[in-house]
N, C-alpha and C positions, 0 to 999 in steps of 0.2 A: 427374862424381864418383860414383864407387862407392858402394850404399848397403849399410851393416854388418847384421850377423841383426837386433841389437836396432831399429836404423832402421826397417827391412822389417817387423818384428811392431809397433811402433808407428804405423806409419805404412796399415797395409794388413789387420792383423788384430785390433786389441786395440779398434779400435771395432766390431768387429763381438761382443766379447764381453758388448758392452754391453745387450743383449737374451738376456732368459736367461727359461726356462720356468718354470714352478713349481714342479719338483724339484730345482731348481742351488741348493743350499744356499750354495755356493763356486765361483766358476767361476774362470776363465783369470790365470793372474799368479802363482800360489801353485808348490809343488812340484807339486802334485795337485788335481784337482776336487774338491769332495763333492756327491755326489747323493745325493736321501733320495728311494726309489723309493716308488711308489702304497701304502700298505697291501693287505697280502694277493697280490701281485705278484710275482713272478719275473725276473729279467733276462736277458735274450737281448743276447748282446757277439757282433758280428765284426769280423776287420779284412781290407780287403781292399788292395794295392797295385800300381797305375795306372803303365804306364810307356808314355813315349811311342815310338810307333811300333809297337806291341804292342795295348794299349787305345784313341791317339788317334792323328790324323795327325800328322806329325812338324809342326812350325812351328804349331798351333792356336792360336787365338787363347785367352784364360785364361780368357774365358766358355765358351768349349766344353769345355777342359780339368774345370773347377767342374763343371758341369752334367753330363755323361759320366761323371767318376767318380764324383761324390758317389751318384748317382741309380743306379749300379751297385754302391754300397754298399746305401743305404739299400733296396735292393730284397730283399738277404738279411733284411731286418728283416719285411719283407712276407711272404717265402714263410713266415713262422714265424708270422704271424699277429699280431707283435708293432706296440705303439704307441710312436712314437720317445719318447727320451729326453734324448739329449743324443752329441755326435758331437766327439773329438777328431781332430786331423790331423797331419800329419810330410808337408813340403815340400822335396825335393830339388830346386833350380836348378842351372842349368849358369853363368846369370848372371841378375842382378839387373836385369832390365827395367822401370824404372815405368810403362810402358803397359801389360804384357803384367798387371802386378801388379795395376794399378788395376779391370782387365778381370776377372780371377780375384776381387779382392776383391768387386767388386760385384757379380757372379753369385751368388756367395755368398753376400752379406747376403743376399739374396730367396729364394734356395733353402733357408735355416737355419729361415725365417720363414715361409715355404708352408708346410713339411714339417713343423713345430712342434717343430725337432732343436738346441736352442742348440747354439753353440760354444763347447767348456767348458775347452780347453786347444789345444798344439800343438806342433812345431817346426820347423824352417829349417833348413837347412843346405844345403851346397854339393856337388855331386858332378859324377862324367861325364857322365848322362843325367838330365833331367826326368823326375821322378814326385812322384805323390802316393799314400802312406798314408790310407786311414780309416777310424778304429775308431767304429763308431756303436755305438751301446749302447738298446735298448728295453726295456719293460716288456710284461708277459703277465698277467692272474690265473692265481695257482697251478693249473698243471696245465692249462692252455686251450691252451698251446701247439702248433703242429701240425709234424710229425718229417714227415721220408722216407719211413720206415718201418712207418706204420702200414697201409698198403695189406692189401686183401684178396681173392681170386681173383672174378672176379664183375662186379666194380665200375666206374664209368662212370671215363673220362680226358677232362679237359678243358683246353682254353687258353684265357687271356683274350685280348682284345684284337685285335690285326693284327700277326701274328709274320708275317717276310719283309718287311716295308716300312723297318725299320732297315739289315738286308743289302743290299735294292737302291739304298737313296741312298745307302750307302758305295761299292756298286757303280760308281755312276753318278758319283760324285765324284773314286773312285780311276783313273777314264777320261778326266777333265777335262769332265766332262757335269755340268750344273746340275739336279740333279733338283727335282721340283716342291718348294712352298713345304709343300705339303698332305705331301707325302711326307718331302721333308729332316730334318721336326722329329721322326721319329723316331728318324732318327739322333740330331743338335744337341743336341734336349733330352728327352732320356727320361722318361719317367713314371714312377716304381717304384708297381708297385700297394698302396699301402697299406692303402685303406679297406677294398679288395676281400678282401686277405689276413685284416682284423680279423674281417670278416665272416662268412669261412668256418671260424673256429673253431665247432667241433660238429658242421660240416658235412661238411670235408673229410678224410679220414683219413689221406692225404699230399698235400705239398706241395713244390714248389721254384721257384725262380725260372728263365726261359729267358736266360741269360747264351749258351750256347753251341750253342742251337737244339732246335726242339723235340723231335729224335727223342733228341739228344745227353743232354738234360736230362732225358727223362722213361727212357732207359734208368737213369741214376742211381736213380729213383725204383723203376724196376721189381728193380735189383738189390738195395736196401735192404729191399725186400719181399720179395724172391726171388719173383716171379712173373716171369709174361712177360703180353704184350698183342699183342692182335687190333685192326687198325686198318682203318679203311675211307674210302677217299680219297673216296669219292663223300659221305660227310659231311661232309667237311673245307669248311667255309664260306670259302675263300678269296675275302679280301673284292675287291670292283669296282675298287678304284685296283689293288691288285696287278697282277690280272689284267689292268686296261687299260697298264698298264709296263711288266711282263717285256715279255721277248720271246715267251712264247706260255705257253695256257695248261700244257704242264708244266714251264715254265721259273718261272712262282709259285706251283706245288705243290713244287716242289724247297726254293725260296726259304721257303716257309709253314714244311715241313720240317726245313731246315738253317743258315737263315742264322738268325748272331747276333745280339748286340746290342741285342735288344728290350725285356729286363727287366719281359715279360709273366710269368705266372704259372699252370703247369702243374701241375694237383691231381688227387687219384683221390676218390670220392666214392660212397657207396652208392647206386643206382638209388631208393632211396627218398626222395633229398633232391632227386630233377629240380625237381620243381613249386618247391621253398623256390630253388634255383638259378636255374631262371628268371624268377622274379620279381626274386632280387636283379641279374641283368642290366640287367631295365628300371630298376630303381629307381636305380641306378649314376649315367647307363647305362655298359654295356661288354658288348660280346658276349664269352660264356660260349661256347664251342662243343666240345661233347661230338666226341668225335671216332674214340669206340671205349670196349674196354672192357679189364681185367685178365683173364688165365685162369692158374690152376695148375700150367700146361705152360712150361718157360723157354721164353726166343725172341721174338721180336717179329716179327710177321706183316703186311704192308700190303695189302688187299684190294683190289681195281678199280684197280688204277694205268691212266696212261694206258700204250700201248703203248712209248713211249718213254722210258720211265722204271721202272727195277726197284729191288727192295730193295737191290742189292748196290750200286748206285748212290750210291742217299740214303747209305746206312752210309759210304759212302767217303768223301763230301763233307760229314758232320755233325759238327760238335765241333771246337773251336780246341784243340792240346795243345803246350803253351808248351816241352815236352824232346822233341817229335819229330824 
């Protein structure tokens, strides 16, 4: 027996609205939420929509679906520096699986609860392919927020984290290879940096998240500034699992460089905030790795590559564009 929309939200998400943060004045059931945001705050809204074979592998199971998209939302809440709020959803099925559901509902209750992001509203419906919608919604104090655009010629560029180890377990899975357990959960279960992004308000002068790799994401950053950057591979900390994976090491400089999916967080930052940076590394932890710096001149420069590896290269293989 077929289950109806209303079935489906009763039965798979209207307990999960039962956990609501301290700004849900109103949550899920009504026409509309009401959230009453921090005093003295700002709201930071995105929405972003997940379709399968695009964002997940086709047939995912609904914890990885949960997990992959939600965590590719809420990481746009990160690069801004903001503190979740509260996250509505919009669910297109092809069909009503109660496995597939029960799987999705329950990644999600823990993911809404980590992330401190109630579930305040949503909807169901029926179409040709599988996706999900999510509009997450954060708060900021007035004016703390951190743009694109703030960059200035000079200035250090950093990533967090282990960009290229989400690319190569997609790699590795899209070949029918079991990548490690230590490597896969980069894909499976992403981390949006939150604490990290709070953090560097004052610090960082721009920010984005690496959704479609890091040279792809940080040209974003260097066009909103209109700068260009000088990069130097021989700084690039490509971490030890990388490099024991790929297939050689310029096959996980490429991957550091291009491959998606990591929902690390690539910021520009004045040479005088190093010392307050590296400290918040350790304190984290999460490696911060400076990796170059901004200059005046457009263009984007990669210094020491290995031999087998040029600019024109990386450019070619960086960034996913969904009307190419």
């Amino acid at each position: 027996m077929s289950l109806s929309e209303f079935e489906i939200i009763d039965q798979y998400f209207t307990p999960l609205g039962h956990w609501q943060g301290p700004h849900t004045v109103l949550g899920p059931g009504d026409d509309c939420a009401v959230l009453s945001p921090p005093a003295g705050h700002q709201l930071c809204v995105s929405s972003d929509t997940f379709i399968e074979g695009v964002h997940f592998p086709v047939g995912a199971n609904g914890a990885l679906v949960a997990r992959r998209t939600l965590a590719g939302a809420v990481s746009d809440l990160a690069a801004m520096g903001s503190e979740p709020l509260a996250v509505t959803g919009a669910l297109t099925l092809v069909t009503a699986v109660p496995d597939w559901l029960a799987s999705f509902s329950g990644a999600l209750s823990a993911l809404i609860q980590d992330w401190q992001l109630p579930l305040v509203g949503g909807n169901i419906s029926r179409g040709s392919e599988l996706s999900v919608t999510w509009t997450v919604i954060g708060s900021v104090p007035a004016g703390s927020y951190v743009t694109r655009d703030g960059a200035s010629a000079g200035e250090d560029i950093y990533v967090s984290g282990w960009p290229g180890r989400a690319g190569l377990a997609l790699s590795k899975l899209q070949a029918g290879q079991q990548p490690s357990e230590r490597l896969a959960k980069h894909y499976l279960a992403p981390t949006p940096r939150l604490l990290l992004g709070q953090s560097l308000r004052g610090l960082a002068s721009a920010m984005i998240d690496v959704s479609d790799g890091v040279l792809a994401d940080l040209n974003h950053l260097l066009q909103a500034s209109a700068l260009g950057a000088r990069l130097n591979a021989q700084s690039m900390a490509v971490d030890e699992l990388l490099l024991a994976t790929a297939d050689s090491p310029a096959a996980a400089l490429t991957l550091f460089l291009t491959a998606g999916d990591d929902y690390e967080l690539c910021f520009i930052a004045p040479s005088s905030a190093r010392a307050e940076i590296d400290r918040l590394a350790l304190k984290l932890p999460l490696p911060l790795n400076r990796i170059g710096e901004t200059k005046a001149e457009l263009g984007l420069m990669i210094e020491n590559l290995p031999d087998s590896v040029t600019e024109s290269m990386l450019i070619k293989t960086s960034g996913y564009r969904h009307f190419s």
